[in-house]
C-alpha positions as CSV (number, residue, x, y, z in Angstrom):
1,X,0.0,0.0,0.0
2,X,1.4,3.5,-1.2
3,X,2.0,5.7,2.4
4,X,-0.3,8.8,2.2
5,X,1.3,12.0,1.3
6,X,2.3,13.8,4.3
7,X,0.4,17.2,5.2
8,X,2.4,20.2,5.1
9,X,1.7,23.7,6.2
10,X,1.9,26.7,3.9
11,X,4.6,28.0,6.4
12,X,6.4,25.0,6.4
13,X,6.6,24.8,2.3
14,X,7.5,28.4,2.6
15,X,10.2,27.4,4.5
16,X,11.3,24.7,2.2
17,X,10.6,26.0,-0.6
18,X,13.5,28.5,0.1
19,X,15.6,25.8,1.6
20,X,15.4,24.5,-1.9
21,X,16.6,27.9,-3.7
22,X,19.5,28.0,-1.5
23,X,20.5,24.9,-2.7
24,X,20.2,25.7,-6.3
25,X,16.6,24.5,-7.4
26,X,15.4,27.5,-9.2
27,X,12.7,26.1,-11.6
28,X,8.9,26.3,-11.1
29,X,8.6,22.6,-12.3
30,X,12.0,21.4,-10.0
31,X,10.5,23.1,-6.9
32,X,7.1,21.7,-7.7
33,X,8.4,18.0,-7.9
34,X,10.5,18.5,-4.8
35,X,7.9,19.5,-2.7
36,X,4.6,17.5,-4.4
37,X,2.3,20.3,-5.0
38,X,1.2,21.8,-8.3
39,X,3.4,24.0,-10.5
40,X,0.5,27.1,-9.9
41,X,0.5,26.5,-6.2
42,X,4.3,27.2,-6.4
43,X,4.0,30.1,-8.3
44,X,1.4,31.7,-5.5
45,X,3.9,30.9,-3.1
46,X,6.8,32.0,-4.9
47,X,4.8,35.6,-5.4
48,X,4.1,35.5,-1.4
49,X,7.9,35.1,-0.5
50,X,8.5,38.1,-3.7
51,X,5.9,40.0,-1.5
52,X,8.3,39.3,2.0
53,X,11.1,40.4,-0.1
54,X,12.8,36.7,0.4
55,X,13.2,35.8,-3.2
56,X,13.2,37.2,-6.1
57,X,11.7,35.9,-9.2
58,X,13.0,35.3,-13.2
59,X,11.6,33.5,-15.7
60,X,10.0,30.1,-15.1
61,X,11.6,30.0,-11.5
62,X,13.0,32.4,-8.6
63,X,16.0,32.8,-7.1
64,X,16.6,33.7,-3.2
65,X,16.7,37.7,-2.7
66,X,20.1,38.9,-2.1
67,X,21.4,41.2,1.2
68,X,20.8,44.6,0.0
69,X,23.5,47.0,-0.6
70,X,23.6,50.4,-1.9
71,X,25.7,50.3,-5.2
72,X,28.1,53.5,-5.5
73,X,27.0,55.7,-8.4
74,X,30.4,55.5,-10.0
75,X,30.1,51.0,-10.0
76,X,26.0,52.1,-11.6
77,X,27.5,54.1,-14.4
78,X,28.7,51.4,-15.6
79,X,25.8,48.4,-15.1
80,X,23.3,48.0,-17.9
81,X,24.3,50.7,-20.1
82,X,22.7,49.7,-22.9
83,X,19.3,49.0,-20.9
84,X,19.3,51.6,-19.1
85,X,19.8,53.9,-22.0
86,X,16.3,52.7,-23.9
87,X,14.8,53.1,-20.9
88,X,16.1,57.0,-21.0
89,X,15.2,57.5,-24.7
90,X,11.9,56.3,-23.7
91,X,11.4,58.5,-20.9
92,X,12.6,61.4,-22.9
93,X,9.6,61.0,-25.3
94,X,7.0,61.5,-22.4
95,X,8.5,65.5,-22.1
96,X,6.8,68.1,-23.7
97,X,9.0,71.4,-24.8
98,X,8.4,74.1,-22.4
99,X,7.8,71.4,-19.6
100,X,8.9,71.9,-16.2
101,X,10.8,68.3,-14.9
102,X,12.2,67.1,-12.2
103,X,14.9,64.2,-12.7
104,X,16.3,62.3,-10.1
105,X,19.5,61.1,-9.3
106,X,20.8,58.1,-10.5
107,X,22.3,56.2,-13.0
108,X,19.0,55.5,-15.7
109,X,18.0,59.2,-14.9
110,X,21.7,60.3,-16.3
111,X,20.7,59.0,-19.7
112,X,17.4,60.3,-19.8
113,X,19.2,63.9,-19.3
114,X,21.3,62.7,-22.4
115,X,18.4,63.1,-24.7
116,X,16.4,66.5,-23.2
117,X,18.6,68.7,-25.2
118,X,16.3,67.5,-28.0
119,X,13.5,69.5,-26.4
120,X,13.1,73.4,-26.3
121,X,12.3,75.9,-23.1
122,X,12.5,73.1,-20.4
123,X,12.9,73.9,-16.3
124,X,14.6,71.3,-15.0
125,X,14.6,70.4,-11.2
126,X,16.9,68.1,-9.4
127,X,18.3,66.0,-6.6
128,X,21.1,64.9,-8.0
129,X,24.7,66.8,-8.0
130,X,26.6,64.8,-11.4
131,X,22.9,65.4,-13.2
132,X,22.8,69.0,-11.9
133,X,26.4,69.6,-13.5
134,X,25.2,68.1,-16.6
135,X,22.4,69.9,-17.4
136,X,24.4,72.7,-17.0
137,X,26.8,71.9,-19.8
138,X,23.9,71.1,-21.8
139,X,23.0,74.8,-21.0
140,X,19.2,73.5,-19.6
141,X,17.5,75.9,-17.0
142,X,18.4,73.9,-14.2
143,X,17.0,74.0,-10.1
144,X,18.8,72.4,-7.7
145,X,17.1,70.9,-4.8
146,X,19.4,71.1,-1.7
147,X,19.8,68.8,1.6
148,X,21.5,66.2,2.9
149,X,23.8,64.4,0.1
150,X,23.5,60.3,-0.1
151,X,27.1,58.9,-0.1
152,X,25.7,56.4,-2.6
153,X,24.0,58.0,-5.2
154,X,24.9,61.7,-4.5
155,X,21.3,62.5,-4.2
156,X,20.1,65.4,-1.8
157,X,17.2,64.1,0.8
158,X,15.6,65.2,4.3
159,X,14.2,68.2,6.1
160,X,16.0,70.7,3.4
161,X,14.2,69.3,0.2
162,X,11.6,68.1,1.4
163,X,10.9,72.1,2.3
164,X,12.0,72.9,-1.3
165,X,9.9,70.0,-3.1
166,X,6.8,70.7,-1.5
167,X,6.8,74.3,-2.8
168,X,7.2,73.5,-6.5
169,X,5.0,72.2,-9.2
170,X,6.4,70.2,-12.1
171,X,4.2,68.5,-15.1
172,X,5.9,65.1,-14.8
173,X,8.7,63.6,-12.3
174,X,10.8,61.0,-13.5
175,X,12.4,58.8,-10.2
176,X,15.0,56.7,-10.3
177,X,15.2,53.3,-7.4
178,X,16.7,50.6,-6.0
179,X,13.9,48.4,-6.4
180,X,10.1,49.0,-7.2
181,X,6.6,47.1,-6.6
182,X,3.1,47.7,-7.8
183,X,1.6,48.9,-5.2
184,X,4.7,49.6,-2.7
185,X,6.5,52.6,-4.6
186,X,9.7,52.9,-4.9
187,X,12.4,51.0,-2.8
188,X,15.0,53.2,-1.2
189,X,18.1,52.7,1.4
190,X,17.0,55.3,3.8
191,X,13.7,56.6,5.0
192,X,14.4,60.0,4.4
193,X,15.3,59.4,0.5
194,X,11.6,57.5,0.7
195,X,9.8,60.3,2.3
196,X,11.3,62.8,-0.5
197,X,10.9,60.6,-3.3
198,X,7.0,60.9,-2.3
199,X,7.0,64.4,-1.5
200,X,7.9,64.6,-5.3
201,X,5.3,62.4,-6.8
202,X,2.7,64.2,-4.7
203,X,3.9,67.4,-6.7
204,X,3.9,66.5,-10.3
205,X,1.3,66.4,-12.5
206,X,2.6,63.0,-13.7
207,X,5.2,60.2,-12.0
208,X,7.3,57.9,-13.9
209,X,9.5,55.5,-12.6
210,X,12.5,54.3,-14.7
211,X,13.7,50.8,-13.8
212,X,15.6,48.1,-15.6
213,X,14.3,44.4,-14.8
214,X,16.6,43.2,-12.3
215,X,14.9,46.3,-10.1
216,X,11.3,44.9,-10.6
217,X,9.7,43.2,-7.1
218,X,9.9,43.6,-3.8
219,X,13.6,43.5,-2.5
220,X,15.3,43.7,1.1
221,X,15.5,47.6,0.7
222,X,14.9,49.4,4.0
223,X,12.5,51.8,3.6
224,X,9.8,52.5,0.8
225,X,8.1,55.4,-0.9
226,X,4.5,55.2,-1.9
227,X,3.5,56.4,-5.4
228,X,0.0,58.3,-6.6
229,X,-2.3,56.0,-8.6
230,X,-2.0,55.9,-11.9
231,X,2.0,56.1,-12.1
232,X,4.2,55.4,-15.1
233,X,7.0,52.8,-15.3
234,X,9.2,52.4,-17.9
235,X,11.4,49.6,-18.1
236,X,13.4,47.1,-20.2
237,X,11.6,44.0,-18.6
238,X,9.4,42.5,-21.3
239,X,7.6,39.3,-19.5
240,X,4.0,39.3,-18.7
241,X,4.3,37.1,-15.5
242,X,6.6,40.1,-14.1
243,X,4.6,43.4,-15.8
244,X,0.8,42.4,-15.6
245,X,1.0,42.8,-11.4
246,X,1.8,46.9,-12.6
247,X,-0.8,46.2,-14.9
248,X,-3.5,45.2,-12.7
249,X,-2.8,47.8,-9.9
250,X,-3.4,50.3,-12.5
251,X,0.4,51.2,-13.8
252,X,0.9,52.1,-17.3
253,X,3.6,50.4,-18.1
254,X,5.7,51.5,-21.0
255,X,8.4,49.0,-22.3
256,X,11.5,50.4,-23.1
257,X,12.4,50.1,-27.2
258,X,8.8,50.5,-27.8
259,X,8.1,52.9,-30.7
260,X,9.9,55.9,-28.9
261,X,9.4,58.8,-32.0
262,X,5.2,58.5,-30.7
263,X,5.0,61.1,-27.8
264,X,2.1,59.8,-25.4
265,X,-0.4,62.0,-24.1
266,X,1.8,63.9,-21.2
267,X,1.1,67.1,-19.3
């Protein structure tokens, strides 16, 4: 006689479920033989632990989520590149001449300043000290935002731009992250980089995120910024099992290397 199959808790297949990435099982159909339950029960369990920010998941399988760590703008400059500036062409169609912007700090943001000096009349405000310097050169109206400066990504947070964000208007704010989710925001290392990230979106008459894909999901970042509804994320991730979550909270999602000479409707 076959023994009966041996009840398990949702905890406890949890638990071993991320014994199993540790080891090395990273497939959907691996992780659902090893632990005897259907291939769409793993993939509701594998969206739980993404939600805990305890794994983090690719296609057809997950992976457990790494310790997070701030990456030094310098070591960013040079990650992606090529992603990261599609994703900045793309964003660059979304501005209007005349517009008044804010950019953030950041690596992705840095290419999307590449490709404003292919619009006329633009304010530009910002956090960031290399993109500040840039816009300069580029001879762009240009409003820095002052504060406390992140050692990371040379950004400008706390009491001192919060004060200056939440007295200016901009048609459409385009934020850089360390990781994003649907309905958390945008991931940050401190809370007060969080709290001015929000104090932005609140301002602008649109928000757009700019993300490449390994940024996508909850991660072990330590503090998070919540996001109006209807925000804008544009990113070089392409699968449907990782977009339609932003879909269904009510995201526009617009894939980078998507027909970028079509301006969409933007303030």
């Amino acid at each position: 006689m076959a023994e009966p199959a041996r009840w398990v808790s949702t905890h406890q297949r949890h638990e071993q479920l991320l014994h199993l990435l540790r080891a090395g099982v990273v497939r959907v159909e691996d992780l659902a033989a090893r632990t005897e339950v259907s291939e769409s029960t793993v993939r509701r369990d594998l969206a739980r632990l993404e939600d805990e920010g305890l794994v983090a998941r690719t296609y057809g399988g997950a992976r457990p989520a790494a310790p997070f760590r701030e990456v030094a703008l310098a070591e960013r400059m040079t990650q992606e590149v090529a992603a990261k500036a599609r994703i900045g062409a793309a964003a660059a169609a979304l501005v209007r001449d005349g517009a008044t912007v804010f950019v953030d700090a950041g690596s992705t943001c840095a290419q999307l300043v590449e490709r404003l000096p292919e619009r006329q009349g633009l304010t530009v405000v910002t956090r960031g000290l290399e993109i500040a310097l840039r816009l300069a050169e580029l001879d762009i109206e240009t409003v820095v935002v002052g504060g406390r400066v992140s050692a990371g990504s040379h950004g400008t947070s706390g009491s001192i731009a919060l004060f200056v964000m939440e007295r200016l208007a901009v048609d459409v704010a385009f934020l850089g992250c360390d990781a994003v989710h649907p309905t958390q925001g945008v991931g940050e290392p401190t809370l007060e980089e969080a709290a001015t990230k929000e104090a932005v979106a609140r301002q602008a008459r649109r928000t757009v995120v700019l993300a490449h894909a390994d940024k996508l999901g909850a991660s072990t970042v330590p503090a998070w910024g919540a996001l109006p509804t209807g925000w804008t994320l544009v990113t070089d991730e392409t699968g449907p099992e990782r977009l339609d979550p932003y879909r269904q909270a009510g995201v526009e999602v617009l894939p980078a290397g998507a027909d970028q000479d079509r301006l969409p409707d933007g303030p």
